[in-house]
N, C-alpha and C positions, 0 to 999 in steps of 0.2 A: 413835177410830181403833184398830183392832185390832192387836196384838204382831206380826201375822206382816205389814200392810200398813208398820208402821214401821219392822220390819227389810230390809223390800225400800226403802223410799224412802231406807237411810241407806248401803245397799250402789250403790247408782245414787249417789248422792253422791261415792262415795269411788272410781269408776270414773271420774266426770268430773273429780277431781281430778286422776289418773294421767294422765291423756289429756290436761288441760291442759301437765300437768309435760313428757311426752314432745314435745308442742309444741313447749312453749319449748326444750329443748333440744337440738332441730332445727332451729328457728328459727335460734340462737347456732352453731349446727355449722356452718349455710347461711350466714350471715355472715362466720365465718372460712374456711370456704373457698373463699368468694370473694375476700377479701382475698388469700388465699394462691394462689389461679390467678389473680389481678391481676400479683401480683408474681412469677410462677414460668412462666405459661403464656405461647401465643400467639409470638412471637418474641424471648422473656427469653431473652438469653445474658448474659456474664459482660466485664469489660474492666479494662485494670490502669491505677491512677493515675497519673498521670507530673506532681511538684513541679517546679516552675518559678519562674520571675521576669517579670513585666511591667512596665514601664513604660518611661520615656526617658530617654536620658543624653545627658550636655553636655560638652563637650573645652574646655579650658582650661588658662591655667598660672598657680599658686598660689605667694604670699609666703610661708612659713611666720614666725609671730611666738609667740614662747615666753615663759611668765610666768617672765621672768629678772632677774638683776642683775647686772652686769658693774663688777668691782673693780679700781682705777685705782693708781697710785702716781707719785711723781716720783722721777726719780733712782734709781732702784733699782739697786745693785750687784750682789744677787745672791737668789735664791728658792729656798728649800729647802721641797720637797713634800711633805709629809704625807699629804693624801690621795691617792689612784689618779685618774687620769684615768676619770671617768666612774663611779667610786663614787659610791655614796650615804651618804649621811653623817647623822648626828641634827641636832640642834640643841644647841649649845655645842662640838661636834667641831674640835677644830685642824684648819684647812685648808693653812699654810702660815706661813712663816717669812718675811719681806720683810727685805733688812738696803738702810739706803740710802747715800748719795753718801760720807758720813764713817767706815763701815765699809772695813773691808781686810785682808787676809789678814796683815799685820803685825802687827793687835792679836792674832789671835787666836792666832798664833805666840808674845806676851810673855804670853799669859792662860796660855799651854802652860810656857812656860819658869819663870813663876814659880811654877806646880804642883809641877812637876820639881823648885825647888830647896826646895822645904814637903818632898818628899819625900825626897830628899839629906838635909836636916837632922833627918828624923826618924829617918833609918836611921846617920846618923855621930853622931849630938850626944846626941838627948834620950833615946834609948833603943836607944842601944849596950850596957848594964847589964843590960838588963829582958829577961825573958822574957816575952811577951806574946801566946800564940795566937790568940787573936780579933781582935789587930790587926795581928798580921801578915797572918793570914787578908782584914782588910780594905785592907791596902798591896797585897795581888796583886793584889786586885780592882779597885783602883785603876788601878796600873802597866800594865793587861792594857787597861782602855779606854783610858789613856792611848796605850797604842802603837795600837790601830785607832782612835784617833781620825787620829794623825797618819800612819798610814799611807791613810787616806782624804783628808786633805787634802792628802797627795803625788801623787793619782792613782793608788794602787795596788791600792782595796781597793773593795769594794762594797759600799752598805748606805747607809742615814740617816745621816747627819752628824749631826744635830738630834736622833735620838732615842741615838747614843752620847751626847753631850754634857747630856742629862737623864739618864741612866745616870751617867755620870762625876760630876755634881754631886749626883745622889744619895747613891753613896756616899762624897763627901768631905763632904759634911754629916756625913754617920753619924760617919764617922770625928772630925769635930769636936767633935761632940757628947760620944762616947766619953772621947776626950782631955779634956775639961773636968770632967766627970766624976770622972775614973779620977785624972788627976794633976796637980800643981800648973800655976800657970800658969809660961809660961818667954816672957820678954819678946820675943826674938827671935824665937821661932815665931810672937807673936800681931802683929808687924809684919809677919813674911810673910804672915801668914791677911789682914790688914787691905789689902795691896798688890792680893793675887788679888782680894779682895772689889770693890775701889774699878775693878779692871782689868774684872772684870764689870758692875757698874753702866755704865763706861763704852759696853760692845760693847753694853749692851740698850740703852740710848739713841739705839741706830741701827735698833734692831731693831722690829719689831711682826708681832704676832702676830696671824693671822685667824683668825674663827673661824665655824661657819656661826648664821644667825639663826634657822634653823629648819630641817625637813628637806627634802632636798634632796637633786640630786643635781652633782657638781660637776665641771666641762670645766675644762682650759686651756688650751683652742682658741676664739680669736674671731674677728670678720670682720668687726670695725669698725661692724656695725647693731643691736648691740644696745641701745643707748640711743636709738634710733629709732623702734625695728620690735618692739613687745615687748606685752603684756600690758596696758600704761596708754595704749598712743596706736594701737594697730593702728584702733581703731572713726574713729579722726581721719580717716584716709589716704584718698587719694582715688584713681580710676584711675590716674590720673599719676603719682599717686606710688610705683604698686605696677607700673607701666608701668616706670618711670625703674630700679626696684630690679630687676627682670629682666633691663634692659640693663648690669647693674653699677652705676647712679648710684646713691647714697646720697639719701634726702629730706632738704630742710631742716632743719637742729633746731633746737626752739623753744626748747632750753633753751642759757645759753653753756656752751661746750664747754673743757674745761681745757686748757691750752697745756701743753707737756712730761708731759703726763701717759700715761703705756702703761699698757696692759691685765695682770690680772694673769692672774685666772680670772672664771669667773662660777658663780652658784649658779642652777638652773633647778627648779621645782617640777615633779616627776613626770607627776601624774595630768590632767592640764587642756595646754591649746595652742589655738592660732586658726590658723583660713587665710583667706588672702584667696584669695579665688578670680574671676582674670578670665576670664571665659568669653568664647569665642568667638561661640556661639548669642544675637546679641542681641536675639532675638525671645522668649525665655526670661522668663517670668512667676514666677518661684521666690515662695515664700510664707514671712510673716518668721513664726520660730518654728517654721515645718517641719523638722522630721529628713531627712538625705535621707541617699545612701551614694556615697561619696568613696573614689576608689581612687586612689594615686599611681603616677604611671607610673616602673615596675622592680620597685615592690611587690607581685610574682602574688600573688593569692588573699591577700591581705590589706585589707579593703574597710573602712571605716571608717562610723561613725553621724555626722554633723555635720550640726550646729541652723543656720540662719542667724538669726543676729543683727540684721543690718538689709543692705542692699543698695543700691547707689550705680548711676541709669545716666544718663551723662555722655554725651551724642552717639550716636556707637557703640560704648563702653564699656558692660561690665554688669560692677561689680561688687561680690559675693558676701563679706560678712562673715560668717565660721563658725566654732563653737565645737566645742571633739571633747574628748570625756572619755576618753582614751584616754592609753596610756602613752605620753610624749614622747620615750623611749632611741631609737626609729628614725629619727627625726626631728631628733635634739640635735644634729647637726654640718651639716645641710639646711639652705638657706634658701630657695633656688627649686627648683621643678619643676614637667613638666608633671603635668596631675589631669585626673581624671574622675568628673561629679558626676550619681549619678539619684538621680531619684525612685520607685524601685524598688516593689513590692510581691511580694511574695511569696504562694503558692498553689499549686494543683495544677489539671491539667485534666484535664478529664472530658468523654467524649460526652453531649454534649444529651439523648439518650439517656435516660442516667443520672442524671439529676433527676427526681425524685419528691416530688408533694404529699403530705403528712401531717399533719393536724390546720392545716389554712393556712399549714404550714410548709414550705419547699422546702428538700428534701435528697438525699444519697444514699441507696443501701442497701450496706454493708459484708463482704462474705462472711469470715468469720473464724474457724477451729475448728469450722466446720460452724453456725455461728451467725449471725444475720441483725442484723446491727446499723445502725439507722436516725441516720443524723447531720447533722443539721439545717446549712447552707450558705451564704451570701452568695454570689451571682455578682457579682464584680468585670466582668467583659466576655466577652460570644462573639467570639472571635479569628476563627473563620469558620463556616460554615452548619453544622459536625457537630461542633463543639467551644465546651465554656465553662470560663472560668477561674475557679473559687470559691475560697472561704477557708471553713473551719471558724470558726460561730460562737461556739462555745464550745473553750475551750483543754484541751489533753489527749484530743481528739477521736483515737478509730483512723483517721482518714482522713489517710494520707501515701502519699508515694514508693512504688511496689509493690505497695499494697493492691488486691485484687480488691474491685470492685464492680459489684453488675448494673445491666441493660440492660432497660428497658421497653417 
């Protein structure tokens, strides 16, 4: 083959390559802009999402039962409060001071006067001689709680009792100390010291001290059900008994119940609570282990997540054992009310329209920024013949409330 017939058969070569290339990339232009007068041409307009809520709800009225304990005494003469009403407290926190039947303002009146006269004898007797600035400094400190101790126990003054009177014994400690110390012993002083002392051990012998088990937060308001109705026996209870507790009746208690005993406070764990919920709808097939959203009625726009547990239906009773991880402060002083319980679902709806297959995938298309974003769907239900209600199948999807999406 001759030089000039192989330069023509290699330029014919390199001509039907071009020709091929130009092809195909008319070919891919003719494909996307089909795709692209699919989705643009023809009667494509635009329409705005609107989120919403589907499903059904159930009217009823609910026991409220709190993981609590409720703290008793007998005889109790009087209760001095450390914590606030409705504080939350750690675990090992004083909660309160009980003094019982053999306490009385007379002891604690001679606990007072045999102070006074410890302090009479230090200021006429042991140290009328001595100059001593540190303890005189600690006699004021003294003198000074000793008058708001007793002008609070005349009614005159405002404040803790309980925490002047650890003030007051702190610094007569100090002071004793000091004086053992610093200067001989003087027999007389240490009969008074021994008098006060033995007058103390007395008043705490009446006394006790609560304190919490764990943390918590603490009421001292009760309502007579919480040894009933609480965290270890709500799952027991039956219609009746959550029936009876609505018209004010107390349930049976399985446990005996202590005669002369009053309530003091109770301590309630925060984060956890149960309802019992009797519905009305007894034709209600609720599913155990389902979340569902519980609203109490007076609570707007406070709607709640609650599991059922298990479910009791008794004739025409239906009822609803549920558990809600939710903070119990709105509900600490509740024990009935009525509720409302669905099974909700959440979504957005879109015209029928506005689904589009993609790769065997049903979805929207997204207008956003001038940018077409495809987002794949779940239809939950067609509410009616131009409307369907989807959920975005992957979370963090642009499809919400407002978003423009086309129309095909």
């Amino acid at each position: 083959m001759s030089a000039k017939k192989r330069k023509k058969k290699k330029k014919s070569s390199i001509l039907l390559g071009r020709f091929l290339i130009v092809v195909a990339v008319f070919a891919m232009l003719g494909v996307l802009g089909w795709q692209m007068l699919r989705m643009t041409s023809g009667n494509a307009t635009t329409a705005i999402a609107r989120a919403g809520v589907l499903g059904d709800e159930y009217a009823g009225s609910v026991v409220i039962a709190r993981n609590e304990k409720l703290y008793e005494t007998e005889s109790k003469t009087r209760v001095d409060f450390i914590a606030s009403e409705g504080s939350r407290v750690s675990r090992s926190s004083v909660i309160c001071k009980v003094y019982s039947s053999g306490y009385n303002q007379t002891e604690i009146n001679r606990l007072q006067t045999y102070r006074e006269e410890i302090q009479d004898y230090h200021v006429s007797q042991v140290f009328s001689t001595y100059v001593d600035a540190a303890l005189d400094a600690n006699n004021d400190e003294i003198s000074s709680l000793a008058q708001q101790v007793r002008t609070l126990v005349q009614g005159r003054g405002v404040g803790s009792l309980s925490n002047l009177e650890m003030q007051l014994q702190s610094a007569l400690n100090v002071r004793k100390n000091y004086l053992r110390q610093k200067y001989p012993d003087d027999q007389t002083l240490s009969e008074l010291y021994k008098v006060e002392n033995d007058q103390l051990k007395k008043i705490e012998s009446w006394t006790t001290t609560y304190t919490a088990n764990e943390d918590c937060i603490v009421s001292f308001y009760t309502d007579g059900y919480e040894n009933v109705i609480n965290a270890n026996t709500y799952s027991a209870l039956t219609p009746g008994d959550v029936r009876s507790v609505i018209r004010g009746i107390a349930p049976q208690q399985t446990t005996a119940v202590q005669r002369g005993s009053d309530p003091i406070f109770r301590t309630v764990v925060e984060d956890e609570w149960y309802a019992l919920f009797l519905c009305t709808d007894r034709e209600w097939n609720p599913v155990v282990g389902e979340q569902y959203q519980m609203q109490l009625t007076g609570f707007d726009n406070y709607v709640l997540p609650a599991q059922v547990e298990s479910f009791t239906r008794i004739g025409g009773d239906l009822l609803l054992r549920m558990r809600v991880h939710s903070s119990v402060e709105p509900v600490l002083n509740i024990r009935t009310c009525g509720a409302t319980v669905g099974d909700f679902v959440s979504g957005v709806y879109v015209p029928i329209r506005a689904l589009y297959t993609l790769d065997n995938m049903i979805g929207v298309v997204v207008l956003e920024g001038g940018l077409q974003t495809f987002v794949p769907v779940t239809v939950i239900s067609y509410p009616d013949e131009n409307t369907a209600f989807v959920r975005p199948t992957l979370s963090g999807s642009p499809l919400s409330e407002g978003k423009t999406i086309m129309l095909f």
